[in-house]
GUFI-761420 format. One record per residue (C-alpha): y, z, x; residue number from 0. Coordinates in nm, 3 decimals. Each point is the difference from the previous one (the first is absolute). Example, Ala and Ser with C-alpha at 12.3 -4.5 7.8 and 13.67 -1.06 7.14 Angstrom:
// GUFI-761420
((-0.450 0.780 1.230) 0),
((0.344 -0.066 0.137) 1),
//
This chain:
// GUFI-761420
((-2.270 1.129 -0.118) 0),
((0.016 0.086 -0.391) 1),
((-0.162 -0.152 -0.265) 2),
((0.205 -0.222 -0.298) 3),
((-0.097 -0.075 -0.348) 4),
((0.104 -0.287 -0.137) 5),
((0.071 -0.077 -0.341) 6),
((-0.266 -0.074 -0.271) 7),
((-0.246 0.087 -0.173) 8),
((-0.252 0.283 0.087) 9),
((-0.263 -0.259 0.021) 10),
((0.235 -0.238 0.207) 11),
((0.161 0.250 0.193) 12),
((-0.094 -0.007 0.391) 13),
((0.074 0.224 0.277) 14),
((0.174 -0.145 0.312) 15),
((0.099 0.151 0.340) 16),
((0.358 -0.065 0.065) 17),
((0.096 -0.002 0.352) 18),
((0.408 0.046 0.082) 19),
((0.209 -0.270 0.132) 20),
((0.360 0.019 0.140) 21),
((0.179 -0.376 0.060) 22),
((0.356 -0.027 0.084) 23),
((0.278 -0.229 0.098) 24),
((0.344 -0.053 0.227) 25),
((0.081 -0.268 -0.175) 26),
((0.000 -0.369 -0.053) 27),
((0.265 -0.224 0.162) 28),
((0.012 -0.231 0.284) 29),
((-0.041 0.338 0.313) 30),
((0.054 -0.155 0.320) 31),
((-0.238 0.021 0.286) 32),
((0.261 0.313 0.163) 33),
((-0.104 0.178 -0.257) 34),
((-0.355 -0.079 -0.128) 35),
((-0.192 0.247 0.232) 36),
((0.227 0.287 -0.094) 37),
((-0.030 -0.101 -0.368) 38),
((-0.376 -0.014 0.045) 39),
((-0.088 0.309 0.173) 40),
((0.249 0.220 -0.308) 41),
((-0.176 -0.150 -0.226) 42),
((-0.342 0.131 0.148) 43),
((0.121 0.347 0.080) 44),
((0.110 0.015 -0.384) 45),
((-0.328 -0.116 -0.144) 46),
((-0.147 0.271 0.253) 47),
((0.230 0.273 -0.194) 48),
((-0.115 -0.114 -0.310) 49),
((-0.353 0.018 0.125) 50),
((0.018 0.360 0.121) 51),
((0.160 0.121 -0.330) 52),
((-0.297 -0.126 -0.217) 53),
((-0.232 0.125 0.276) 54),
((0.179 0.347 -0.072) 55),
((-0.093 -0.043 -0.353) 56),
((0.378 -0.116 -0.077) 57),
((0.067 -0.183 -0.322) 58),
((0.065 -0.368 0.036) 59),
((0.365 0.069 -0.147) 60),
((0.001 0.253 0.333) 61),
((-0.123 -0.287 0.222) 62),
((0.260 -0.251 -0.102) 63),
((0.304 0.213 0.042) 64),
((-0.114 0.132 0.308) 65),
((-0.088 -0.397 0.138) 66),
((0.362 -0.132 -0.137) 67),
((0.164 0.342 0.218) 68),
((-0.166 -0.095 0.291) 69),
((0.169 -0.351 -0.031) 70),
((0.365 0.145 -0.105) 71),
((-0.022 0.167 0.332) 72),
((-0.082 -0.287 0.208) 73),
((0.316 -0.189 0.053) 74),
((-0.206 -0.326 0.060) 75),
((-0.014 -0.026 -0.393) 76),
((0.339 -0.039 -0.219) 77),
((-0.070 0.338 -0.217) 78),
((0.164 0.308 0.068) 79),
((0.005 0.021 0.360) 80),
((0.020 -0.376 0.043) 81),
((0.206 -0.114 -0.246) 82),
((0.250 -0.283 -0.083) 83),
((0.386 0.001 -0.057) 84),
((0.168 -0.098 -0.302) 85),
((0.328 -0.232 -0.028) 86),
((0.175 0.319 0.075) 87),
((-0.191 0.146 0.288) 88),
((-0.225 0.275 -0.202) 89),
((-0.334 0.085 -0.074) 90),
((-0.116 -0.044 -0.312) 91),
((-0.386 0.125 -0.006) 92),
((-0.217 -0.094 -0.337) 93),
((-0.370 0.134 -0.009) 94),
((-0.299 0.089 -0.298) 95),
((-0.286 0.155 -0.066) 96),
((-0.244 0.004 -0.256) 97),
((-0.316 0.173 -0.093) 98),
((-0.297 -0.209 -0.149) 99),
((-0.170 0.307 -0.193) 100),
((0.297 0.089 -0.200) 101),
((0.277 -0.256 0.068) 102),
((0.193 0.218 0.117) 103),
((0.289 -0.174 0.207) 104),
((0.321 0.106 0.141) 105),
((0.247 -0.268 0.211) 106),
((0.313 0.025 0.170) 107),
((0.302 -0.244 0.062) 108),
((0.312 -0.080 0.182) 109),
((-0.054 0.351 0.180) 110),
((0.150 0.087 0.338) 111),
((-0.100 0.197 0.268) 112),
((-0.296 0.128 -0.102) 113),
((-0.264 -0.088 0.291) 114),
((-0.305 -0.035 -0.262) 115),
((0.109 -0.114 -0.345) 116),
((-0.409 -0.079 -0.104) 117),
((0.017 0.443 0.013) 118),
((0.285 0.008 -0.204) 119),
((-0.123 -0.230 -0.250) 120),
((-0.277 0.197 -0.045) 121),
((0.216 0.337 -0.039) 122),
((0.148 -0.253 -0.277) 123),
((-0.299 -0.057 -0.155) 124),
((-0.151 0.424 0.043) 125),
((0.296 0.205 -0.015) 126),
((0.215 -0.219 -0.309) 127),
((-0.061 -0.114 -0.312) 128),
((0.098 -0.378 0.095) 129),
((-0.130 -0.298 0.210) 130),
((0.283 -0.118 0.153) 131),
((0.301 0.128 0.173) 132),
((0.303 -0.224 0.202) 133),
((0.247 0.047 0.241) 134),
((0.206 0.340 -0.010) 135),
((-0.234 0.138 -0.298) 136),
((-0.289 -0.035 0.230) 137),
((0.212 0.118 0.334) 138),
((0.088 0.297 -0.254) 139),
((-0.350 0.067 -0.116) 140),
((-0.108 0.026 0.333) 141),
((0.204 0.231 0.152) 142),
((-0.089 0.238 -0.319) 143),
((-0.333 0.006 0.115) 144),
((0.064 0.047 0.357) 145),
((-0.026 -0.351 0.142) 146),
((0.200 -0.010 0.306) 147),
((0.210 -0.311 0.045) 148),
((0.043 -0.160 0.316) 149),
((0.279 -0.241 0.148) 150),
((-0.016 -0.316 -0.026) 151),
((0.012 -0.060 0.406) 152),
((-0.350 0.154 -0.013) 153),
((-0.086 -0.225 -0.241) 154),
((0.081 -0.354 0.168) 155),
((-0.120 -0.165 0.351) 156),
((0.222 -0.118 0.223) 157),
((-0.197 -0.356 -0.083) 158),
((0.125 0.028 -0.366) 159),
((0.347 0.052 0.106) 160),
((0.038 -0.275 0.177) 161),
((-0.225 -0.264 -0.235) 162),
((0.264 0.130 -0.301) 163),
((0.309 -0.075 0.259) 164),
((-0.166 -0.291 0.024) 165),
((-0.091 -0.097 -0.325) 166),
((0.254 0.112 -0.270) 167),
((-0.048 -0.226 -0.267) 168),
((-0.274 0.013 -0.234) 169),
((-0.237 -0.278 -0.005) 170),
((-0.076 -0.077 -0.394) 171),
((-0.270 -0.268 0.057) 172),
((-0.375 0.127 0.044) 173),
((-0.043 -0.259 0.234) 174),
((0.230 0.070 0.273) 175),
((-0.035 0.328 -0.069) 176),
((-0.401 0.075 0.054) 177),
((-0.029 -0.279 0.233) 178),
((0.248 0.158 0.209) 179),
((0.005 0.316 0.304) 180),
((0.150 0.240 -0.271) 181),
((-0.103 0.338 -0.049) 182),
((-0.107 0.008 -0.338) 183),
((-0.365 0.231 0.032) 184),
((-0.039 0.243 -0.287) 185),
((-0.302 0.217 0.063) 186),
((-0.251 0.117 -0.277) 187),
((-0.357 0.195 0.018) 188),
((-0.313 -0.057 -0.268) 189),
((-0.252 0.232 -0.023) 190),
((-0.319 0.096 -0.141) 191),
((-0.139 0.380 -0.003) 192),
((-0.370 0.108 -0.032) 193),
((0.057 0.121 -0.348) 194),
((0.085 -0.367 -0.081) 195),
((0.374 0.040 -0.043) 196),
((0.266 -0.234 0.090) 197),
((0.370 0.011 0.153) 198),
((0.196 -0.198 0.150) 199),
((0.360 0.016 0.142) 200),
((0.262 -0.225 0.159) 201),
((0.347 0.046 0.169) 202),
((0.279 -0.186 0.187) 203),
((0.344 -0.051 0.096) 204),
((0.052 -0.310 -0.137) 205),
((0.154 -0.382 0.110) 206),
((0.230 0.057 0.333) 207),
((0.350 -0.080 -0.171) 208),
((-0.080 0.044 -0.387) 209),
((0.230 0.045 -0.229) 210),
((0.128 0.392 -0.061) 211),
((-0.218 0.179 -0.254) 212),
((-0.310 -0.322 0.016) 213),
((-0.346 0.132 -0.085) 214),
((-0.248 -0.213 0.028) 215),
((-0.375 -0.020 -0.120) 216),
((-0.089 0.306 0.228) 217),
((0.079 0.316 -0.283) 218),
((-0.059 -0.188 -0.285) 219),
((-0.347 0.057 -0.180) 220),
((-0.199 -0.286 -0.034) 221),
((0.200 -0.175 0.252) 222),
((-0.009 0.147 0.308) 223),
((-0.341 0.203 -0.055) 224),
((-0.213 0.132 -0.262) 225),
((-0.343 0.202 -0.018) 226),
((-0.195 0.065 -0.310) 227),
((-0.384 0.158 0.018) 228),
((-0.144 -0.309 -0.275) 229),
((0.124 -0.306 0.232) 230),
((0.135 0.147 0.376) 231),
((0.301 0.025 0.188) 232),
((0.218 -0.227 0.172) 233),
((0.332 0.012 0.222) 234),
((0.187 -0.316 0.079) 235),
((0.242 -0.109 0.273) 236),
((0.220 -0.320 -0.008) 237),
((0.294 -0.131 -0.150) 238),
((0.107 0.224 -0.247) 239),
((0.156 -0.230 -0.285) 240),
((-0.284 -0.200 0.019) 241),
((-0.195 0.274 -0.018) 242),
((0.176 0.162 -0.339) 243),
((-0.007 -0.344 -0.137) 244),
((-0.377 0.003 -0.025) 245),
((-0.053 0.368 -0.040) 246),
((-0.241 -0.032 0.327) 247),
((-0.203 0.307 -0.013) 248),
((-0.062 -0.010 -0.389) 249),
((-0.082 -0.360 0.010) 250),
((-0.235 0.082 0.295) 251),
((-0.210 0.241 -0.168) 252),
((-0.014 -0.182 -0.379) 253),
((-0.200 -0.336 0.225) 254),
((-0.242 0.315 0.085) 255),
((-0.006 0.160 -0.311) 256),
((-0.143 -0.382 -0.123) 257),
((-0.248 0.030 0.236) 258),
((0.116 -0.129 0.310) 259),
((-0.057 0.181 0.372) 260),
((0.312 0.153 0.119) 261),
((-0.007 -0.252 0.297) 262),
((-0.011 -0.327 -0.263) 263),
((0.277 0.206 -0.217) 264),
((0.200 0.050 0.307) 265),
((0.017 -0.371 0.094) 266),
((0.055 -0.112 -0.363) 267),
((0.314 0.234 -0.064) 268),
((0.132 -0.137 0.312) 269),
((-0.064 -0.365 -0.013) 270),
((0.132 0.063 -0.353) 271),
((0.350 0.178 0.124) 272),
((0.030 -0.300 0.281) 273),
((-0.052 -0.276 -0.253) 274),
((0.206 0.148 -0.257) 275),
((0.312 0.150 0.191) 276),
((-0.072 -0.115 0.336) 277),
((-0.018 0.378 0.088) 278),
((-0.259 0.115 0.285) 279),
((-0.100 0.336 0.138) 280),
((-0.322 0.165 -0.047) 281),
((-0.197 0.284 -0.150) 282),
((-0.308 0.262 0.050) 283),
((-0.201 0.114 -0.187) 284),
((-0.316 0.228 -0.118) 285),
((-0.244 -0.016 -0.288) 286),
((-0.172 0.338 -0.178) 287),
((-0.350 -0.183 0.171) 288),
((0.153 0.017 0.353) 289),
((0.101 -0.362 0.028) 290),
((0.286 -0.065 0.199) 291),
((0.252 -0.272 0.126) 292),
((0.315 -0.054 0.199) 293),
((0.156 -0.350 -0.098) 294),
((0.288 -0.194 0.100) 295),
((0.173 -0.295 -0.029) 296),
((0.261 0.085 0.253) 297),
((0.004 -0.146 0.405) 298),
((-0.179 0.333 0.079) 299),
((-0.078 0.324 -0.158) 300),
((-0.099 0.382 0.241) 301),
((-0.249 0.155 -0.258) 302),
((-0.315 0.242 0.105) 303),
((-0.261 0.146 -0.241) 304),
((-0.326 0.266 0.075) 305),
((-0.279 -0.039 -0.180) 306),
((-0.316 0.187 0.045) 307),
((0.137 0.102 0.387) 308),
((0.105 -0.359 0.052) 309),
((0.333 -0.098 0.051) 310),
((0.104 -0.373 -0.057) 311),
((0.302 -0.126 0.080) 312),
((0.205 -0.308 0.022) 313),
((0.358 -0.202 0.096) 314),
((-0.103 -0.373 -0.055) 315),
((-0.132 -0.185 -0.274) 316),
((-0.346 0.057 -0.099) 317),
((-0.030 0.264 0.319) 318),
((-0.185 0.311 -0.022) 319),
((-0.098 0.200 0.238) 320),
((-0.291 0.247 0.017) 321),
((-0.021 0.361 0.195) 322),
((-0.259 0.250 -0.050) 323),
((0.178 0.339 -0.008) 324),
((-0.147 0.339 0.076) 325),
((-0.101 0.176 -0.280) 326),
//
């Protein structure tokens, strides 16, 4: 552990030892009991990559990415490996990252078969001078940097294929749509480092039978995640529009930045999207003191943190789960 100074005076100014935390999600929807183990035990084994990472010494922007990969290659979760089909029958992959010290971010949209869009995003935000990149700009960028592409069969379960023959109109109201067996789980990673930096990251493949071109809450800053040093960071899973409607993320971290825990903040941004757009999903989320929460207002939501060589975990409301892990 590493030691933090905090702002204030020299007389005010206190010394604290800041221990790292990893949290992450597989999203908040209504996951039915076929797939609640599966969705359970990814979410662990991702927390557990984040953990080793910031073990190693790794950054916290290093521990997110890595988490969010190891969920883009499960195909229990619908990002990268796992993801949904479009009107049309594509993959359309949207992911960020952002980096609490700086602010750097980078985020991707509307890309296709790339297998982890949350690395690409970050090539966005490293390797360019811009933020955000869509659809065959993205696809383009990538392959100048050596990204290899994958097909799309790689990309999609046999279980999506059929739910989209299934299911080929959109559903527009939140209702039937979160309440429902869909596949909607975007994926997303906080984390906090020993230096006391932040990160956090989030990626998906969208609603099963959206529109061509959609992009939801997921890439957008302040929406879909967000991660600054002076408050903390947060990723957030749900239904998108609602999401974007109430700028999730930013709204999350301004209750904290009054004061509030991230846990209160968490409930009050969501309560807050439910009441006002009748939107639901859910969020995590890590303060610069090590506080931490995973929140939902979904059926169920598969979400795992470590903290201190615990890892919690939960699927049901107000569960959580404690395992001592070696050290």
């Amino acid at each position: 552990m590493a030691e933090t100074r905090f702002l204030g005076s020299p007389s005010e100014e206190k010394l604290k030892k800041v221990s790292a935390v990893i949290v992450v999600h597989g999203g908040a929807w209504a996951i039915p009991d076929h797939l609640a183990k599966a969705s359970v035990d990814g979410v662990k084994l991702a927390a557990c990559e984040g953990r080793s990472v910031l073990q190693r010494g790794g950054s916290a922007l290093d521990a997110v990415e890595s988490a969010v990969r190891k969920l883009e290659d499960n195909v229990v979760f619908n990002a990268g490996h796992g993801a949904a089909l479009n009107t049309e029958g594509k993959v359309e992959l949207d992911a960020i990252i952002m980096d609490g010290k700086t602010l750097a971010c980078g985020a991707v949209s509307s890309v296709k078969n790339i297998a982890n869009p949350v690395s690409l995003a970050r090539a966005v935000m490293e390797k360019t001078d811009h933020i955000m990149l869509t659809d065959h700009g993205a696809n383009l960028f990538a392959e100048s940097i050596g990204i290899p592409t994958v097909s799309t069969d790689t990309l999609v379960t046999e279980y999506e294929r059929r739910e989209w023959e299934k299911q080929k109109t959109y559903v527009n109201g939140v209702v039937e749509d979160f309440n429902s067996q869909w596949q909607h789980d975007t994926v997303g990673a906080v984390a906090l480092d020993s230096a006391g930096n932040v990160a956090c990251a989030t990626s998906t493949g969208g609603i099963r039978n959206k529109m061509v071109g959609r992009v939801g809450d997921s890439p957008i800053i302040g929406c879909g995640g967000y991660a600054d040093n002076l408050s903390g960071a947060v990723s957030c899973t749900g239904h998108g529009e609602s999401i974007l409607k109430v700028t999730l993320a930013s709204r999350i971290l301004s209750l904290v930045e009054q004061g509030k825990s991230v846990v209160e903040s968490s409930k009050l941004a969501l309560n807050y999207m439910g009441d006002r757009v009748r939107g639901a999903g859910g969020a995590i989320a890590v303060s610069p003191s090590g506080q931490w929460a995973a929140t939902f207002t979904t059926e169920r939501m598969a979400w795992a943190a470590v903290d201190q060589d615990v890892l919690f975990y939960g699927l049901e409301p107000n569960e959580e789960i404690k395992q001592q892990l070696i050290q």
